[in-house]
Biopython code that builds the backbone (N, CA, C, O; Angstrom):
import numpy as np
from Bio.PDB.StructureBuilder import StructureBuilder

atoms = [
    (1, "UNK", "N", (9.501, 6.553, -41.820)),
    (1, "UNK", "CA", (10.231, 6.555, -40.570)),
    (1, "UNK", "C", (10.317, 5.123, -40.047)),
    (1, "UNK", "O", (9.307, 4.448, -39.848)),
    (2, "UNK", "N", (11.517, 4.700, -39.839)),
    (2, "UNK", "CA", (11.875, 3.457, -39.216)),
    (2, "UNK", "C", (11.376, 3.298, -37.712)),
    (2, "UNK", "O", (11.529, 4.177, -36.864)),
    (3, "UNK", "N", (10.834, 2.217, -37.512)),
    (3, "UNK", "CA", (10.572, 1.830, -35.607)),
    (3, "UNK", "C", (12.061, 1.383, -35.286)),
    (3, "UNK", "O", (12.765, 0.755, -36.076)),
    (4, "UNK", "N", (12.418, 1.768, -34.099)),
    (4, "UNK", "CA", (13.673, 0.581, -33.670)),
    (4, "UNK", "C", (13.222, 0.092, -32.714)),
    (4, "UNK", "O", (12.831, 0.596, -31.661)),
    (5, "UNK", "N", (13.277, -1.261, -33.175)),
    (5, "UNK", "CA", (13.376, -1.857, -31.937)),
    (5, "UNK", "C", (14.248, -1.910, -30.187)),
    (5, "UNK", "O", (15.440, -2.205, -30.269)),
    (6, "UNK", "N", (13.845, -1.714, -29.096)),
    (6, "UNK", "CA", (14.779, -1.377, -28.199)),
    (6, "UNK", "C", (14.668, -3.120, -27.650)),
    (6, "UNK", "O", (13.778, -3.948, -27.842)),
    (7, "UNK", "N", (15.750, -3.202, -27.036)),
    (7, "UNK", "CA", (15.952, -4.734, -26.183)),
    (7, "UNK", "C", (15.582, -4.619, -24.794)),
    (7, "UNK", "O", (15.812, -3.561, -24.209)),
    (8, "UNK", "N", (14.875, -5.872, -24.024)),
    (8, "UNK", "CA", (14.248, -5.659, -23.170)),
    (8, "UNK", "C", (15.445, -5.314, -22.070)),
    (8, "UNK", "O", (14.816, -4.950, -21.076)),
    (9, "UNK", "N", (16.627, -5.261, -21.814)),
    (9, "UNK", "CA", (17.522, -5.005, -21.149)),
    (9, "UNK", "C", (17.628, -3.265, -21.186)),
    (9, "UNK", "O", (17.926, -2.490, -20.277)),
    (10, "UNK", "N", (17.338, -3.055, -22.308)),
    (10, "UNK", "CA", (17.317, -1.345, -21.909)),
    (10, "UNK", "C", (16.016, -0.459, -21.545)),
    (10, "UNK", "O", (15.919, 0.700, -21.143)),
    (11, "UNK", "N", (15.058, -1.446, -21.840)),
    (11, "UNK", "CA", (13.444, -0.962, -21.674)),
    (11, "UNK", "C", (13.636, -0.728, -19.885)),
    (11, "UNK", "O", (12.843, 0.140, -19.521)),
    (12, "UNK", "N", (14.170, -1.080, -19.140)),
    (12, "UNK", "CA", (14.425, -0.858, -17.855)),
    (12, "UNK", "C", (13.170, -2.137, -17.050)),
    (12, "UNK", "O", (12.265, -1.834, -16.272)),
    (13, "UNK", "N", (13.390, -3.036, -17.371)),
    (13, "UNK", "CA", (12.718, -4.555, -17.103)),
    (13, "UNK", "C", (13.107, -4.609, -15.809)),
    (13, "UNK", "O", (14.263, -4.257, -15.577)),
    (14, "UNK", "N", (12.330, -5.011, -14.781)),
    (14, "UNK", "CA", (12.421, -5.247, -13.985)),
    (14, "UNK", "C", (13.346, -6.739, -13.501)),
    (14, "UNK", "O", (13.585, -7.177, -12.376)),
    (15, "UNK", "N", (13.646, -7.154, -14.589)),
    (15, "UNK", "CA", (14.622, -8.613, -14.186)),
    (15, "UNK", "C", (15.880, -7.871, -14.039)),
    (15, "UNK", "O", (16.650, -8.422, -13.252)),
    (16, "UNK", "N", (16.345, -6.715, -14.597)),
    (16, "UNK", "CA", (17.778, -6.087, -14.228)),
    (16, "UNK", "C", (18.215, -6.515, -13.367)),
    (16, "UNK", "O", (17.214, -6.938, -12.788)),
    (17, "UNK", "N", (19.279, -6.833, -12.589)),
    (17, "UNK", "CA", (20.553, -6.611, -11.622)),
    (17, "UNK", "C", (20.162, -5.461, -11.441)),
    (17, "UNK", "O", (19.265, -5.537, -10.601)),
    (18, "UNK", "N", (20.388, -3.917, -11.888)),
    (18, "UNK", "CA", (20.819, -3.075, -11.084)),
    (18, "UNK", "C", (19.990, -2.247, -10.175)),
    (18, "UNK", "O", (20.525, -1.560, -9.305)),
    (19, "UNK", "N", (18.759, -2.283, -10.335)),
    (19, "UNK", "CA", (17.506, -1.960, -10.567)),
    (19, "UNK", "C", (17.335, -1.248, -8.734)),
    (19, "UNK", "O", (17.749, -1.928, -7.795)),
    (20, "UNK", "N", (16.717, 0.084, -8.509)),
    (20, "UNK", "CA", (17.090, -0.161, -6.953)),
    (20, "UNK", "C", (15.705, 0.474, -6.710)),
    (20, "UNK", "O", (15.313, 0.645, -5.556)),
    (21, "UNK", "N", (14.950, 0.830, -7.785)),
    (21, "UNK", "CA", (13.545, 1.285, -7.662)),
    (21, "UNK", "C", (13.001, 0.691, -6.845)),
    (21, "UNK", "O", (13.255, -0.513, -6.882)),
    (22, "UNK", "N", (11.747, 1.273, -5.418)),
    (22, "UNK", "CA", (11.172, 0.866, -4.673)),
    (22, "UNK", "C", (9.964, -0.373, -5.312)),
    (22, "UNK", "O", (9.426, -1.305, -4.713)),
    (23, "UNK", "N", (9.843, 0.037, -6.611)),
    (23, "UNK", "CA", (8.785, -0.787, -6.817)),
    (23, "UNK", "C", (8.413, -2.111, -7.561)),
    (23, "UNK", "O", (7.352, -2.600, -7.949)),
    (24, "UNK", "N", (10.356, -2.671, -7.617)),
    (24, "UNK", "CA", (10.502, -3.723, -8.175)),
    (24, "UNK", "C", (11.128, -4.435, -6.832)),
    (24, "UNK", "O", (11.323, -5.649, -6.764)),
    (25, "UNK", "N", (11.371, -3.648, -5.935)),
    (25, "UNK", "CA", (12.093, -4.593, -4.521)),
    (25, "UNK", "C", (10.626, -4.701, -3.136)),
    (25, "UNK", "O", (10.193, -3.858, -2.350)),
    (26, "UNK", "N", (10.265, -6.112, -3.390)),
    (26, "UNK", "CA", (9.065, -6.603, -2.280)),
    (26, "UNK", "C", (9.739, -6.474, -1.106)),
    (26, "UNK", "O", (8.767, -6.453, -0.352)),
    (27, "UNK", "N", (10.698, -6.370, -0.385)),
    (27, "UNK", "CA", (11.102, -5.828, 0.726)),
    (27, "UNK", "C", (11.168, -4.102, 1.090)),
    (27, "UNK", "O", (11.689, -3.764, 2.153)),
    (28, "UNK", "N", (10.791, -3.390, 0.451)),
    (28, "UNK", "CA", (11.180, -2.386, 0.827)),
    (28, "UNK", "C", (9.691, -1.145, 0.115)),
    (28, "UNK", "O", (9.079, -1.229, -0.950)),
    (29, "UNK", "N", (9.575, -0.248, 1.099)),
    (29, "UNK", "CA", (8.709, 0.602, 1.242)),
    (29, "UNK", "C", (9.558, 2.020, 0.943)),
    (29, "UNK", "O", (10.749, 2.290, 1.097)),
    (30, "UNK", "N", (8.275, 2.909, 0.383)),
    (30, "UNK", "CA", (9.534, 4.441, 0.453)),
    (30, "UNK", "C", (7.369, 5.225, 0.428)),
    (30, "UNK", "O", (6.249, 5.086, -0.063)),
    (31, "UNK", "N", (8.437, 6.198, 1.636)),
    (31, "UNK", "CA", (7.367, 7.460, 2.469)),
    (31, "UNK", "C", (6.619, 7.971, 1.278)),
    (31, "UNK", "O", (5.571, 8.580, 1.492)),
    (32, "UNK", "N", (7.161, 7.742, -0.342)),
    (32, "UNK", "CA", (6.498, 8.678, -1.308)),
    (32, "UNK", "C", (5.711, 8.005, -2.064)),
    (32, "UNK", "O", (5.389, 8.622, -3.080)),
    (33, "UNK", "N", (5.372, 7.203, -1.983)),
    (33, "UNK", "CA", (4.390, 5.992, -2.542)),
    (33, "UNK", "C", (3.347, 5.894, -1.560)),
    (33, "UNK", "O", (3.401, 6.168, -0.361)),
    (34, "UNK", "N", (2.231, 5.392, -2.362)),
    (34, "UNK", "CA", (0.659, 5.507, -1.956)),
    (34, "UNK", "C", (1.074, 4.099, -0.516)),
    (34, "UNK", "O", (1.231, 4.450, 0.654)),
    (35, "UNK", "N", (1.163, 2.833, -0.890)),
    (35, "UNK", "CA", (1.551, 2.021, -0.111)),
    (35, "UNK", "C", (2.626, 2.262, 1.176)),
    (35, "UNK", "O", (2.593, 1.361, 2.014)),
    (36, "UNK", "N", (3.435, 3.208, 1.395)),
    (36, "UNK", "CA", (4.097, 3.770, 2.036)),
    (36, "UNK", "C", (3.493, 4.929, 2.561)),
    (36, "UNK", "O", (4.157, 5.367, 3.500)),
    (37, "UNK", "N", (2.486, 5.593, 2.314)),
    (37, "UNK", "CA", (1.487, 6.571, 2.981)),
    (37, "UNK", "C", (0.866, 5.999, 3.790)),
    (37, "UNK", "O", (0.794, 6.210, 5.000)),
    (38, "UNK", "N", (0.198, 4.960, 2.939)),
    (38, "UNK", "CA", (-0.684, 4.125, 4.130)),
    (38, "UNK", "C", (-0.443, 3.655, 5.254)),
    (38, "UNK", "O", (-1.172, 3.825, 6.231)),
    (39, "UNK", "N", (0.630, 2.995, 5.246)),
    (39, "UNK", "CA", (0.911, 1.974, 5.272)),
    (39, "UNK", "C", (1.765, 3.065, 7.404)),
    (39, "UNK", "O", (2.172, 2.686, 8.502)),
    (40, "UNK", "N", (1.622, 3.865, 6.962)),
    (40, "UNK", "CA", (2.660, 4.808, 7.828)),
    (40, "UNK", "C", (0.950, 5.173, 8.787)),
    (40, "UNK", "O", (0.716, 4.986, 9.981)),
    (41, "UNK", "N", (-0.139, 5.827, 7.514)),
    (41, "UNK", "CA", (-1.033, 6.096, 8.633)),
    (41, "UNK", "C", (-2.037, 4.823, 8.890)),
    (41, "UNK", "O", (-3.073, 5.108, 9.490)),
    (42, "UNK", "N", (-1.902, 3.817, 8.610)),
    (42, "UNK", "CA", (-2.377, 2.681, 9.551)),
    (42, "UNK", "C", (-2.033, 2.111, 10.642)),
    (42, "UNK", "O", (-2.761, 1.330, 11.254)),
    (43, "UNK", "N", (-0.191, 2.657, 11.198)),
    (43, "UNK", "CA", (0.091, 2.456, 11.876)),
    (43, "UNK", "C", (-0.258, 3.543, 13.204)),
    (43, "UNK", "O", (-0.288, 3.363, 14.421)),
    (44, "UNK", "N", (-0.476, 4.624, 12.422)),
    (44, "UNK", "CA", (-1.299, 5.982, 13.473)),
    (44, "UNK", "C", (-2.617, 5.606, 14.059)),
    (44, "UNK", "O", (-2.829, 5.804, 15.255)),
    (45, "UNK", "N", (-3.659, 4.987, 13.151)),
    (45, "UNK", "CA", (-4.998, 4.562, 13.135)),
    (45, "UNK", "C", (-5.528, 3.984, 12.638)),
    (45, "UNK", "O", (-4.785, 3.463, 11.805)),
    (46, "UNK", "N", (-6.642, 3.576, 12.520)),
    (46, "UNK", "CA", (-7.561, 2.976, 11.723)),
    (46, "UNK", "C", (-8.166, 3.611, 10.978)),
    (46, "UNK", "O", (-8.483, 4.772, 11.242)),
    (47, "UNK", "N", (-8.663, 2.675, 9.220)),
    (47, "UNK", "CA", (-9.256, 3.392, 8.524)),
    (47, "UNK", "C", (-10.567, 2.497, 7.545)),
    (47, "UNK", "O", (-10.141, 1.680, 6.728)),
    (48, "UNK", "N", (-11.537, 2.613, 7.618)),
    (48, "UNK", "CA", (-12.630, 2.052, 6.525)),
    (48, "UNK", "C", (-12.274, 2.698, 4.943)),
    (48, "UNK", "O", (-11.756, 3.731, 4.519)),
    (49, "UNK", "N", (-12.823, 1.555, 4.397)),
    (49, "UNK", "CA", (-12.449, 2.200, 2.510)),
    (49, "UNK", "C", (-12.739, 4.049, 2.481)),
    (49, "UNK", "O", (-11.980, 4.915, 2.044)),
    (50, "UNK", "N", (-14.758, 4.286, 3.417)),
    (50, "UNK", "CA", (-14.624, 5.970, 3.243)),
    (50, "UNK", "C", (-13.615, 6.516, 3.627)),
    (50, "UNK", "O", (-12.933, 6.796, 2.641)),
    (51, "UNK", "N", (-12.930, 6.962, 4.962)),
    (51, "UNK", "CA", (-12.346, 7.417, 5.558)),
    (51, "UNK", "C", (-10.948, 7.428, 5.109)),
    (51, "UNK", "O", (-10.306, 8.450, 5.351)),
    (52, "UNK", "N", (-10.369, 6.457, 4.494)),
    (52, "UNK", "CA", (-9.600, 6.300, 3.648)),
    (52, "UNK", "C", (-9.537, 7.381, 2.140)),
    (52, "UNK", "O", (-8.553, 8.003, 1.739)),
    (53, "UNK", "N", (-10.553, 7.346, 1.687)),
    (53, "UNK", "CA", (-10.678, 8.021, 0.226)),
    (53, "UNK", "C", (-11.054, 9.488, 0.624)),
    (53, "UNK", "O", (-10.883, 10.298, -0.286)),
    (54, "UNK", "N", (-11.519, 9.978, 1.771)),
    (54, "UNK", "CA", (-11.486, 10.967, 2.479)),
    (54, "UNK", "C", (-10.241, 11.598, 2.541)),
    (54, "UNK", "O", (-9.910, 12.599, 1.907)),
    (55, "UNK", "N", (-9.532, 10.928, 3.380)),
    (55, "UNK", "CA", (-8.171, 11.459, 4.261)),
    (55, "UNK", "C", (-7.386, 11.503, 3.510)),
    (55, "UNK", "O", (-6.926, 12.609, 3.225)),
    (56, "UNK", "N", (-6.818, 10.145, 2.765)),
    (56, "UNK", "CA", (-5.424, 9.520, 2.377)),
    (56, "UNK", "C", (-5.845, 9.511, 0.764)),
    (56, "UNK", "O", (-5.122, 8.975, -0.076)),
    (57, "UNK", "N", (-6.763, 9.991, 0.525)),
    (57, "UNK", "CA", (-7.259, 9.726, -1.419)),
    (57, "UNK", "C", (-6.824, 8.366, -2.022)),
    (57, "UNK", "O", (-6.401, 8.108, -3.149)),
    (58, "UNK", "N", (-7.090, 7.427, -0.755)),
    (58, "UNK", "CA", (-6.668, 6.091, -1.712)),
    (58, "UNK", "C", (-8.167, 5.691, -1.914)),
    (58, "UNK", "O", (-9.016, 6.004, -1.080)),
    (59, "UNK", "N", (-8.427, 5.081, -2.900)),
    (59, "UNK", "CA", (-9.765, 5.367, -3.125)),
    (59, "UNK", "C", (-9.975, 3.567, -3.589)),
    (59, "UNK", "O", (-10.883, 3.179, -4.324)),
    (60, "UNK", "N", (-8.715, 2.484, -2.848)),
    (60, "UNK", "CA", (-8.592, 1.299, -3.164)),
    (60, "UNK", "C", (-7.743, 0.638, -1.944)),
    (60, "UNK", "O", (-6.751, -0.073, -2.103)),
    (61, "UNK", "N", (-8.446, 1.086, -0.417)),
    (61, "UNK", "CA", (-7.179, 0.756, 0.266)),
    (61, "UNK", "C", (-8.194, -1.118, 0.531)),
    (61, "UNK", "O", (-7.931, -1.695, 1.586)),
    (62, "UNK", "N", (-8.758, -1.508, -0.010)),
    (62, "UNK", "CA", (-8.578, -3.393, 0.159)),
    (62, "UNK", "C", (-6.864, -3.376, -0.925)),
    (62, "UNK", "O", (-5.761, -3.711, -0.493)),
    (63, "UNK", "N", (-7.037, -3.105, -1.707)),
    (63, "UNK", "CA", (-5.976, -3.238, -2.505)),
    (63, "UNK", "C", (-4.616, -2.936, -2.169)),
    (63, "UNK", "O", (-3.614, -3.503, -2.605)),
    (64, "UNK", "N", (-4.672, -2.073, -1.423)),
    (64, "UNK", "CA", (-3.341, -1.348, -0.721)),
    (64, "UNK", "C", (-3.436, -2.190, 0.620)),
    (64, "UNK", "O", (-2.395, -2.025, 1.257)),
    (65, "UNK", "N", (-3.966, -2.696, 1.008)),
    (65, "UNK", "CA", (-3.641, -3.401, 2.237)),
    (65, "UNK", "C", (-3.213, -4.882, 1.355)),
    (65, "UNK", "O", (-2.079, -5.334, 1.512)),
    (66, "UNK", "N", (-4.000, -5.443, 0.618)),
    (66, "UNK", "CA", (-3.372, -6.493, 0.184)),
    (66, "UNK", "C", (-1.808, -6.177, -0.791)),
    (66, "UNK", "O", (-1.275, -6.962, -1.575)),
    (67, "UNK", "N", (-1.549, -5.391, -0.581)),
    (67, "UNK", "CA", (-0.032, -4.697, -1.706)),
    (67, "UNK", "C", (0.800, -4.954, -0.604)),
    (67, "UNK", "O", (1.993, -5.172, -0.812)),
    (68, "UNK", "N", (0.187, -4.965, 0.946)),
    (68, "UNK", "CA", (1.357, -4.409, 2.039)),
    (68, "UNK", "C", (1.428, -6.077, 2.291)),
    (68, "UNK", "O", (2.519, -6.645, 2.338)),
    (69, "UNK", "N", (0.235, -6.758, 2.440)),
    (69, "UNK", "CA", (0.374, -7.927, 2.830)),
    (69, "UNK", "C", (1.385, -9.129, 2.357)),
    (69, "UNK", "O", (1.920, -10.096, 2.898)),
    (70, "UNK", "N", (1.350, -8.486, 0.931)),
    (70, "UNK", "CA", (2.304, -9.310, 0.045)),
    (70, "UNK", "C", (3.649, -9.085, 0.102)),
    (70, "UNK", "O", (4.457, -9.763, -0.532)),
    (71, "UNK", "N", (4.088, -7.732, 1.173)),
    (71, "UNK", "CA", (5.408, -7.196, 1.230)),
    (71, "UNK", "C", (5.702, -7.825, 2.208)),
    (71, "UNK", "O", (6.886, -8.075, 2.431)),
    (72, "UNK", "N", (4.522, -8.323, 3.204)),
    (72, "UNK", "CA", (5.531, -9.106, 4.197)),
    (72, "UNK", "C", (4.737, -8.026, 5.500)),
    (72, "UNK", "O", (4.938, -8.565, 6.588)),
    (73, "UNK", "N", (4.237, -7.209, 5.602)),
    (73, "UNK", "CA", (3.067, -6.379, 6.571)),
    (73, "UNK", "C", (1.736, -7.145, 6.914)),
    (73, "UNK", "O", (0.814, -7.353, 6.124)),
    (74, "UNK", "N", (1.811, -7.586, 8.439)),
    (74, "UNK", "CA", (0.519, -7.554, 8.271)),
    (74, "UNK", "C", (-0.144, -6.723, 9.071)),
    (74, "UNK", "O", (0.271, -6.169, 10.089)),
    (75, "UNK", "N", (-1.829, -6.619, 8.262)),
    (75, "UNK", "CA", (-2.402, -5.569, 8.006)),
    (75, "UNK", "C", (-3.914, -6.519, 8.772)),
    (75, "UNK", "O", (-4.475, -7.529, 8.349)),
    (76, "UNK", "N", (-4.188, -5.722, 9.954)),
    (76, "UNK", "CA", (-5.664, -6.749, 10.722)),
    (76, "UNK", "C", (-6.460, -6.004, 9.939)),
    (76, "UNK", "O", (-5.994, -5.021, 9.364)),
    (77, "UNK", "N", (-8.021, -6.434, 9.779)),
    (77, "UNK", "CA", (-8.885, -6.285, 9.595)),
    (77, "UNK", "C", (-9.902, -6.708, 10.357)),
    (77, "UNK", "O", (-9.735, -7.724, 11.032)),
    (78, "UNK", "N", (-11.466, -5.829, 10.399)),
    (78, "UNK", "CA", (-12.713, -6.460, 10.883)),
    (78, "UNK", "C", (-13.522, -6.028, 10.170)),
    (78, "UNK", "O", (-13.136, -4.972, 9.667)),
    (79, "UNK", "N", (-14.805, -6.423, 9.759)),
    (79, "UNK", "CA", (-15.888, -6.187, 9.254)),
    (79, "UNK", "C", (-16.980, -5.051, 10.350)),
    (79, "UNK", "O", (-17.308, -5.179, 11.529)),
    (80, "UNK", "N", (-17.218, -4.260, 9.604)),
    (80, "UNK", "CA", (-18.454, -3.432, 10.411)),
    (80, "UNK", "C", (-19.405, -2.705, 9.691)),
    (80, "UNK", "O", (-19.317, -2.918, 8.482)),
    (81, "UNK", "N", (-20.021, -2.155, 9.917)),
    (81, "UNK", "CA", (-21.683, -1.983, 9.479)),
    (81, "UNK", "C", (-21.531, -0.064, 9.545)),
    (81, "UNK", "O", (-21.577, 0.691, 10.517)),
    (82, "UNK", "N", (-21.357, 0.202, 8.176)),
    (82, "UNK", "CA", (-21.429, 1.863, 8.415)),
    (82, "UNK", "C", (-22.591, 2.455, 7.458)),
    (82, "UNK", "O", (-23.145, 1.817, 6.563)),
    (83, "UNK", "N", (-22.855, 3.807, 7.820)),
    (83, "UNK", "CA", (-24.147, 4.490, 6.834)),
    (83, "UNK", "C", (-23.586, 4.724, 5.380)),
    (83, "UNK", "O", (-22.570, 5.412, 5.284)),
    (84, "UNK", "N", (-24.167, 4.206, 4.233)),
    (84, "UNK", "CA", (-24.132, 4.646, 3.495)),
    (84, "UNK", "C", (-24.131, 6.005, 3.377)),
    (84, "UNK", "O", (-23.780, 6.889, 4.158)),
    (85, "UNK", "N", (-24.784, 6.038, 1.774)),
    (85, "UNK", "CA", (-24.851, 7.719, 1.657)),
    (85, "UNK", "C", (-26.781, 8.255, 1.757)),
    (85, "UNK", "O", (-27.256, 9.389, 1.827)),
    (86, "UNK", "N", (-27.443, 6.964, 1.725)),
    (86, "UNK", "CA", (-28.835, 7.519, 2.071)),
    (86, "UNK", "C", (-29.018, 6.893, 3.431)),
    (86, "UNK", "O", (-30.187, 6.536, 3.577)),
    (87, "UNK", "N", (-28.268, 6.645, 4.458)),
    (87, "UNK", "CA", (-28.034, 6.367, 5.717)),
    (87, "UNK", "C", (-28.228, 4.740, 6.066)),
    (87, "UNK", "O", (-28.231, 4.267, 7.202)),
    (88, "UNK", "N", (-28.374, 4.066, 4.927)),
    (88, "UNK", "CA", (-28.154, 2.716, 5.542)),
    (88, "UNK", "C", (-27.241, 2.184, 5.829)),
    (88, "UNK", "O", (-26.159, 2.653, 5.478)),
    (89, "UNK", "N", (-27.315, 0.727, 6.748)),
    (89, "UNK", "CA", (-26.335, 0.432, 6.731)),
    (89, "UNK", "C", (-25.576, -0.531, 5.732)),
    (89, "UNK", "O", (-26.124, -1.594, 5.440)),
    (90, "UNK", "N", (-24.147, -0.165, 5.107)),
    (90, "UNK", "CA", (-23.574, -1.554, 4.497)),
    (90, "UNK", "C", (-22.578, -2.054, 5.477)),
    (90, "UNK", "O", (-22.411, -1.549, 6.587)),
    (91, "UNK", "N", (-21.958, -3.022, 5.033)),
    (91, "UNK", "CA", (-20.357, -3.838, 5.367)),
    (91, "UNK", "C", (-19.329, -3.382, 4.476)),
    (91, "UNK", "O", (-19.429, -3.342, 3.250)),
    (92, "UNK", "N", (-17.991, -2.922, 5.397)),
    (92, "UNK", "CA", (-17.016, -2.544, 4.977)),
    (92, "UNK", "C", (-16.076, -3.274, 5.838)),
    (92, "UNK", "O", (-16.617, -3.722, 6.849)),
    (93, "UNK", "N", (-14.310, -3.619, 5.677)),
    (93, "UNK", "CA", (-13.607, -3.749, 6.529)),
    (93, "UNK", "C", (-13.169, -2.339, 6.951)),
    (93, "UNK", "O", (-13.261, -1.245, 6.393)),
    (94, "UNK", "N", (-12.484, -2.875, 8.536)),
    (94, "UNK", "CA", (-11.601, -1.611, 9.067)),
    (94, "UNK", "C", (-10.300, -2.166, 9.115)),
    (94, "UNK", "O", (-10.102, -3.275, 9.611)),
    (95, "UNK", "N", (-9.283, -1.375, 8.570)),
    (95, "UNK", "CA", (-7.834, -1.634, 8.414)),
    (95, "UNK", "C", (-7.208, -1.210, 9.482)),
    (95, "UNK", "O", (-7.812, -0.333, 10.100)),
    (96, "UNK", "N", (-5.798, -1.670, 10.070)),
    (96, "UNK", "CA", (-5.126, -1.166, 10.791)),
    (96, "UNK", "C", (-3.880, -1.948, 10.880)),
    (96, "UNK", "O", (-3.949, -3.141, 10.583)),
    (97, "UNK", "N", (-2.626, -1.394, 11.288)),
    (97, "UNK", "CA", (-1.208, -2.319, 11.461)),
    (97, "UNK", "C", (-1.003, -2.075, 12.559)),
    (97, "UNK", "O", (-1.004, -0.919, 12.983)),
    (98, "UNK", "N", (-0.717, -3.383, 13.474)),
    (98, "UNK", "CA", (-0.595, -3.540, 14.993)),
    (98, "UNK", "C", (0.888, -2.900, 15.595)),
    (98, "UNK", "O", (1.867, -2.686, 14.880)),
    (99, "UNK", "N", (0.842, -2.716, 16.657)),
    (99, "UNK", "CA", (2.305, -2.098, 17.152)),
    (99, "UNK", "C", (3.275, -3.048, 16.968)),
    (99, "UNK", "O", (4.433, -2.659, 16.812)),
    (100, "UNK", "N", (2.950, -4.581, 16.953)),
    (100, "UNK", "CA", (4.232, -5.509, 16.351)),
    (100, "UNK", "C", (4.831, -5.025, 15.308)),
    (100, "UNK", "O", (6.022, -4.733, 15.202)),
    (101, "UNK", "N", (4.134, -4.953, 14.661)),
    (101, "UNK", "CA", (4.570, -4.485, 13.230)),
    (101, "UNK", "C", (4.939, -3.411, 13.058)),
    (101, "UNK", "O", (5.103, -3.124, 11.872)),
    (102, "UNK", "N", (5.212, -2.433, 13.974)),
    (102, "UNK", "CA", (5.528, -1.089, 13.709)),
    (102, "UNK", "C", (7.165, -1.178, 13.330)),
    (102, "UNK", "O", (7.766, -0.661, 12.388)),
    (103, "UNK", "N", (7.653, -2.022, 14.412)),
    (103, "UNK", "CA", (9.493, -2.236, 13.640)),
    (103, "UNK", "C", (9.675, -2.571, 12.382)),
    (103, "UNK", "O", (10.500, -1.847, 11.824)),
    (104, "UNK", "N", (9.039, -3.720, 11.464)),
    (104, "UNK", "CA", (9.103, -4.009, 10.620)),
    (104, "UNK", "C", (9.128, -2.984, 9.381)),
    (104, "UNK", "O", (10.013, -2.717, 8.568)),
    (105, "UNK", "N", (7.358, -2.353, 9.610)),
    (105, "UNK", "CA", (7.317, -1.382, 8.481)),
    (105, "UNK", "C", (8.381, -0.257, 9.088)),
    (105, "UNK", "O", (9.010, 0.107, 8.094)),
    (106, "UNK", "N", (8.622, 0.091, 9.642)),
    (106, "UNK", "CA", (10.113, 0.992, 10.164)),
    (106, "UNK", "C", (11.051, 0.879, 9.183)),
    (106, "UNK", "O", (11.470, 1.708, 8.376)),
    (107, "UNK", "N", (11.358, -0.416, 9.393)),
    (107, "UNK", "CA", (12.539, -1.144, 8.408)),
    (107, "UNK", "C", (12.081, -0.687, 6.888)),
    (107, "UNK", "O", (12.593, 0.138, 6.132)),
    (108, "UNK", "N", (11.120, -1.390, 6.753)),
    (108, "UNK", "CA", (10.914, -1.638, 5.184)),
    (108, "UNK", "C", (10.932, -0.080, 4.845)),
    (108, "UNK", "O", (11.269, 0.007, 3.664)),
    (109, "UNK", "N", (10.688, 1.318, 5.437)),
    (109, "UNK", "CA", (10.712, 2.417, 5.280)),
    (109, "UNK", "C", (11.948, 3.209, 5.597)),
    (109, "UNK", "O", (12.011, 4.392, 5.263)),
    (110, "UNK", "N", (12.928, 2.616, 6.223)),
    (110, "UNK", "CA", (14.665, 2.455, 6.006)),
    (110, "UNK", "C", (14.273, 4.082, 7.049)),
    (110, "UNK", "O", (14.467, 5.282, 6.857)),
    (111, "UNK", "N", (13.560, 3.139, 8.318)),
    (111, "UNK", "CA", (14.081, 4.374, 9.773)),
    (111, "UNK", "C", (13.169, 5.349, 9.280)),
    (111, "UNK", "O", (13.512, 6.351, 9.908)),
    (112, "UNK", "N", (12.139, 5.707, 8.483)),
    (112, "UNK", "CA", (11.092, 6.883, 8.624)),
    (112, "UNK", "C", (10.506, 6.815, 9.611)),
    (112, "UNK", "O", (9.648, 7.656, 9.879)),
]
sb = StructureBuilder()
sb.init_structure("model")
sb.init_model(0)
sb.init_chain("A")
sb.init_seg("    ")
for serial, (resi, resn, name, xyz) in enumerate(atoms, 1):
    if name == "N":
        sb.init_residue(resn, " ", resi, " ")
    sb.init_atom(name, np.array(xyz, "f"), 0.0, 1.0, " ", f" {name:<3s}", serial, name[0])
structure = sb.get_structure()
């Protein structure tokens, strides 16, 4: 059985022209993506990494806040002191997107 080779123009490469997928355009957010979940309830509240992997099953929101940051969101943070799981305390950040920013991610979520 022969391999064929396919050309990177049909592999669906993200250098395309036509390309309108949310996840090759850094301007733009869509409600069905993990970053677009968040990104919607950070603007509701605040969340620590637990509470996060709790609620929203992102189980990587430093990562998802730095995904939003790079879109052009910003995303505050503070450091605070919560119980582990044998009740000590560690350091975690707390995430949240300020009401400035609520137009923006609006936009980037095209009026959700």
């Amino acid at each position: 059985m022969a391999i064929k080779k396919i050309a990177p123009a049909q592999r669906g490469s993200c250098d395309q022209g036509g390309i309108e997928d949310s996840r090759f355009n850094l301007n733009k957010l869509s409600h069905k993506t993990k970053e677009g979940k968040v990104a919607i309830a950070l603007m509701r509240r605040s969340y620590n990494r637990f509470e996060a992997a709790r609620e929203l099953h992102d189980w990587c929101l430093h990562s998802t806040a730095a995904t939003l940051q790079r879109k052009g969101i910003t995303v505050n943070r503070i450091t605070e002191k919560v119980p582990n799981y044998e009740g000590k305390p560690i350091r975690c950040c707390r995430y949240w997107i300020d009401t400035a920013e609520h137009p923006k991610v609006n936009r980037m979520l095209g009026g959700v």
